[in-house]
NULO-806743 format. One record per residue (C-alpha): residue in one letter; y, x negated, z. Coordinates in pm, whole numbers, plus 32768, in hexadecimal, padded with zeros to 4 digits. Example, Ala and Ser with C-alpha at 12.3 -4.5 7.8 and 13.67 -1.06 7.14 Angstrom:
# NULO-806743
A7E3E7B32830C
S7F967AA982CA
This chain:
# NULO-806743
X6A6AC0A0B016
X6AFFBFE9B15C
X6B06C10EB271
X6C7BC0F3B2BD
X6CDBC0EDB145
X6C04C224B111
X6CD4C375B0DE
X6CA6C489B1D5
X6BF6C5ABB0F7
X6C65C733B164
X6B6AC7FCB0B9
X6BE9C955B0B3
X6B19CA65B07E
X6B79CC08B07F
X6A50CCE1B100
X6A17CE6DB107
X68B9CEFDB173
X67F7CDC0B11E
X66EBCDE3B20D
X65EDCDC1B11C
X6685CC66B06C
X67A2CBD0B188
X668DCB10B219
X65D0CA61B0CA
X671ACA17B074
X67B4C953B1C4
X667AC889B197
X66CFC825B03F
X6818C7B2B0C8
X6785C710B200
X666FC656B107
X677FC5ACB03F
X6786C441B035
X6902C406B079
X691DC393B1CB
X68EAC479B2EC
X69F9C444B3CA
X6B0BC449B27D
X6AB2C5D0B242
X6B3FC6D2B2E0
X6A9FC841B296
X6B90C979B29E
X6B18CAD6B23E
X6C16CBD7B234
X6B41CD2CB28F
X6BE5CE7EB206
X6B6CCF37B32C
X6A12CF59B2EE
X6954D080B399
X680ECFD0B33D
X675CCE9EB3E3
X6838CD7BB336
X690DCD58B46F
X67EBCD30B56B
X6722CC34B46B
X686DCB70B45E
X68BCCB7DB5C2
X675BCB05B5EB
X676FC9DFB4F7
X68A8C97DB57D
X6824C961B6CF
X672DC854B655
X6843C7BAB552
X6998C7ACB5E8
X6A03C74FB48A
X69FDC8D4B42B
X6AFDC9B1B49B
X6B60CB25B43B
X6CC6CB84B3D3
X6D01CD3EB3C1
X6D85CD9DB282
X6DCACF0AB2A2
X6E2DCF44B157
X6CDFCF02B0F4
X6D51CE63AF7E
X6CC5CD3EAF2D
X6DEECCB3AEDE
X6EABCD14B026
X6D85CC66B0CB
X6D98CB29B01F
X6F0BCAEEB080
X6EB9CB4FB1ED
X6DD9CA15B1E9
X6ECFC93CB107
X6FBBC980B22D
X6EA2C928B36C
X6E70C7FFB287
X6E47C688B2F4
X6DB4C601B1DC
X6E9BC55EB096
X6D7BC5A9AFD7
X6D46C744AFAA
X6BE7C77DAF0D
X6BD8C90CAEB7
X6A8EC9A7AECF
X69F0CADBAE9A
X68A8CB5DAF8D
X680DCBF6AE46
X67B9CA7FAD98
X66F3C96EADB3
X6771C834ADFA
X66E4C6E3ADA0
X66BBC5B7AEBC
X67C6C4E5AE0D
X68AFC5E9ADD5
X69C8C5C4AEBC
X69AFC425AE85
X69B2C431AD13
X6B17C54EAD59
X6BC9C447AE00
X6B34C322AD19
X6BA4C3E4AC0C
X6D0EC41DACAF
X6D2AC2C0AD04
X6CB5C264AB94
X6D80C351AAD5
X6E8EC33FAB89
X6ECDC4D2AB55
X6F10C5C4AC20
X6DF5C6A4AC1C
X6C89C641ABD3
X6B56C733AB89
X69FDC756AAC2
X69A5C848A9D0
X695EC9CAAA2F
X67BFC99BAA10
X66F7CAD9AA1C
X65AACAEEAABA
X64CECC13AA75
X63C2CCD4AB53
X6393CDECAA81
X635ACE1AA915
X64B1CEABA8E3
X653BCD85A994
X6475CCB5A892
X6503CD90A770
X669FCD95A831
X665ECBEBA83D
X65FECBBCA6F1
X672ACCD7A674
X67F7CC01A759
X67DDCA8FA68A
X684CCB38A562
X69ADCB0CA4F1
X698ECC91A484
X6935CCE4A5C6
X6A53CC19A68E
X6B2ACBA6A575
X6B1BCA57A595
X6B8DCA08A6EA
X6B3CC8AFA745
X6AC7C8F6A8B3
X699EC98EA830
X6927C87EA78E
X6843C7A2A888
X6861C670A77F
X69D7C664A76B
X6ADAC567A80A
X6C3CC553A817
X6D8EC5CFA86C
X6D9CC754A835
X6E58C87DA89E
X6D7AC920A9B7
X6C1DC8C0AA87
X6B30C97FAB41
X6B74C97BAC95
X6C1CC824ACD2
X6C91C713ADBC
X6E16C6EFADE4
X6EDCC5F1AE8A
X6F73C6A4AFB0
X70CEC62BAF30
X70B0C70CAE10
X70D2C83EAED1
X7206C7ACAF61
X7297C78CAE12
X7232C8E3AD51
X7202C9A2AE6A
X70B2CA46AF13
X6FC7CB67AE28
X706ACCABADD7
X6FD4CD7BAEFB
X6FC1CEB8AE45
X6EF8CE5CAD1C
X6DC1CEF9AD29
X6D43CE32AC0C
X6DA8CD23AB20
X6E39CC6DAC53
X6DB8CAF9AC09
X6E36CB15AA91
X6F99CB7FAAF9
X6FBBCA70AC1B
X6F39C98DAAE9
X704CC9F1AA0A
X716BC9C8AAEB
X70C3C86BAB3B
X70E8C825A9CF
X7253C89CA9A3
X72B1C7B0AAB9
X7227C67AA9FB
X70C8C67BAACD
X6F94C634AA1A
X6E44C6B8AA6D
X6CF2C5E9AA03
X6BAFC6A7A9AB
X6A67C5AFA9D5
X68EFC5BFA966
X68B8C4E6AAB0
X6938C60CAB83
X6824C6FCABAD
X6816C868AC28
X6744C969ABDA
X67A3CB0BAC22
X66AFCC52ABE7
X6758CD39AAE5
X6739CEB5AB11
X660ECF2EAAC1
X663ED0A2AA29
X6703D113A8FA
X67BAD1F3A9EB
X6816D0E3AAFD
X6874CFFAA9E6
X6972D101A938
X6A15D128AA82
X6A12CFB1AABF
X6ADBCF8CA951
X6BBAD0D2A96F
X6C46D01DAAC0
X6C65CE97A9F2
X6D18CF78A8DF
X6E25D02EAA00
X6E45CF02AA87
X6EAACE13A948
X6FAACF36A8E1
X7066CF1FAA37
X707ECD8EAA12
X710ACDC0A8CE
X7206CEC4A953
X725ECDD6AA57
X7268CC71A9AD
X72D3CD09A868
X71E4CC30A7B8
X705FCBA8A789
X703CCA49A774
X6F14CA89A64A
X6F0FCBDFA582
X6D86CBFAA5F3
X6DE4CD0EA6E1
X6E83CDD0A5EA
X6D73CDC6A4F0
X6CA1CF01A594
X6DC1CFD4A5B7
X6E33CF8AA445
X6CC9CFE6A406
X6CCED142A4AC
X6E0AD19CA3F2
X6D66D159A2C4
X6C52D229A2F2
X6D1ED358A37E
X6DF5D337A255
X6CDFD358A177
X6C32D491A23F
X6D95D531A259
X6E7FD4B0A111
X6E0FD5B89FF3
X6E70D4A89ED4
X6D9ED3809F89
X6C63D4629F72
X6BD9D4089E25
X6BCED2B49ECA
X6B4DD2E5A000
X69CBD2E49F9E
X69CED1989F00
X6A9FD10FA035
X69AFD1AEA16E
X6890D116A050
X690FCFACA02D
X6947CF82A1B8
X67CDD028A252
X674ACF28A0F4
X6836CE0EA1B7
X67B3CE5FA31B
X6661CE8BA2D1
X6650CD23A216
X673BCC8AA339
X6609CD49A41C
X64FECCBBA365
X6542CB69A35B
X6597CB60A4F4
X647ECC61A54D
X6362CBEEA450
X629ECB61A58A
X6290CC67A635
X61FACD54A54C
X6249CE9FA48B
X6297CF53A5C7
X639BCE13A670
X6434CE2FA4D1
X6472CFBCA4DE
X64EACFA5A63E
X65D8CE5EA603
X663DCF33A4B7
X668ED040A58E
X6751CF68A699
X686FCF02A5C6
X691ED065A566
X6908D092A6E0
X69B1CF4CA710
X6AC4CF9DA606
X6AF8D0FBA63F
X6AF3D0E6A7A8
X6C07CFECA7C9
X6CB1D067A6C3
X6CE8D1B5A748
X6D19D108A8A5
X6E46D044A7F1
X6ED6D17CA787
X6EE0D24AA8BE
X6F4BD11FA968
X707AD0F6A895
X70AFD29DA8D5
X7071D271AA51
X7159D124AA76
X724FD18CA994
X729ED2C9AA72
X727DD200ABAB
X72ABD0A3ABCF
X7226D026AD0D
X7253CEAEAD40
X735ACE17ADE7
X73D9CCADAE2D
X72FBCBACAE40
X72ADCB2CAF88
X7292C9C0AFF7
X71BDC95FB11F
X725CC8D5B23E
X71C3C767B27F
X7151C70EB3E2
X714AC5CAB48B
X6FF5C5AEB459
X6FFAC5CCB2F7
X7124C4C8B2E8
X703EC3D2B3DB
X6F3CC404B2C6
């Protein structure tokens, strides 16, 4: 790529207390092989009462690339469009501190937005374990009973679809749909995906786009982690009206089901041979992603997917009680563009 017909890359990146991963992860960024003087690094820091600000303000005094942007809501997604509006780049490449990113990873983004000719670009959501019951969660994780099917899980897929993980936008798209919805605690890339999608955007998902994250590591941390995905999908839906897949729904539907049968006199005769038929289903589905890992990765990958379903189920649910009660989203707002992101 010529120099001057190389796009100016904002990678944009919301930080909370990451003293312990801010700095492996600015060297990632600094180690890719786009060109140096075409990145520009923005973290948006919620306040941190840790050590991230002074390890930033350190690397930035050696990298004037890097500067810091205060997000005192301290939401990711409040963050993000604080740095979508200090923007100069056309290209916004979304990161997250808690991932691994490879060398080629911000080239192959704008390749891929160049070649594609869609709006958003990103790689699959590719676990990477430390523990065993991160082995057990990544292997629970490629199964479509574990996930449902959604293509951004899959590190072998390619092709238009209707959400990435993470992503790199053309900064005009913002302009269009407007910035993130700065209240969503979670669920906040899927529902800026959606509106992209009702606007006539398209978003690419590529193999050649590669990222890797650490998934919780406890039973208890990864309940939590699902309860929140399940809140968060029911307030999108309360606030879109619609899904663009019925995936999300499929937990939720799940959970009824089950509570129906525990609670509905008439449906008990057939609630043994229903609770049967899905621990025979999961236990297969674990078998057949877990067998490497032995009898112990099997029984916990087994014991990872009612967590998955139940969890986000119930999440769903209280969500739709919560944000039924009270809404809490407002218009959409639009960045303002500056001259430097028209000189761009």
């Amino acid at each position: 790529m010529a120099a001057m017909a190389t796009p100016l890359v904002t990678i944009a990146m919301p930080a909370f207390n990451e003293e312990h991963y801010i700095e492996a992860c600015i060297r990632s960024v600094q180690a890719q092989d786009y060109p140096k003087d075409r990145i520009e690094i923005l973290i948006a820091d919620g306040r941190s009462t840790d050590r991230t600000r002074a390890i930033l303000a350190d690397l930035a005094k050696a990298d004037p690339r890097i500067k810091v942007v205060d997000n005192p809501d301290r939401l990711q997604a409040a963050g993000i469009n604080q740095l979508i509006k200090a923007a100069k780049g056309e290209i916004i490449v979304r990161m997250d501190v808690h991932c691994e990113y490879a060398p080629s990873y911000v080239r192959t983004c704008v390749e891929k937005l160049a070649a594609t000719g869609a709006d958003n670009v990103g790689g699959a959501q590719r676990a990477k374990a430390k523990t065993p019951f991160q082995q057990a969660l990544c292997a629970a994780l490629t199964s479509p009973v574990g996930v449902g099917g959604a293509r951004y899980r899959d590190a072998t897929a390619e092709g238009f679809v209707d959400t990435v993980f993470l992503g790199a936008f053309r900064r005009a798209v913002f302009d269009r749909i407007g910035l993130y919805d700065p209240k969503a605690i979670t669920n906040e890339d899927a529902e800026l995906n959606q509106r992209l999608l009702e606007t006539g955007g398209q978003i690419y998902l590529s193999r050649d786009i590669e990222v890797h994250y650490y998934p919780r590591d406890s039973f208890a941390t990864l309940a939590k982690q699902y309860w929140k995905y399940g809140r968060g999908r029911a307030r999108t839906l309360l606030k879109l009206g619609r899904f663009p897949t019925l995936r999300p729904l499929i937990p939720f539907a799940m959970v009824i089901g089950a509570s129906a049968l525990v609670l509905v006199p008439p449906l008990w005769p057939i609630a043994p041979a229903a609770f049967a038929a899905y621990a025979l289903l999961t236990g297969a589905e674990a078998v057949r992603v877990a067998r490497p890992l032995g009898p112990a990765g099997v029984a916990t990958a087994w014991a990872i997917f009612p967590v998955l379903h139940a969890s986000h189920g119930a999440g769903f649910a209280s969500g739709l009680l919560h944000y039924l009660r009270a809404p809490d989203w407002g218009p959409v707002e639009k960045p303002s563009p500056t001259p430097a992101l028209r000189a761009v």
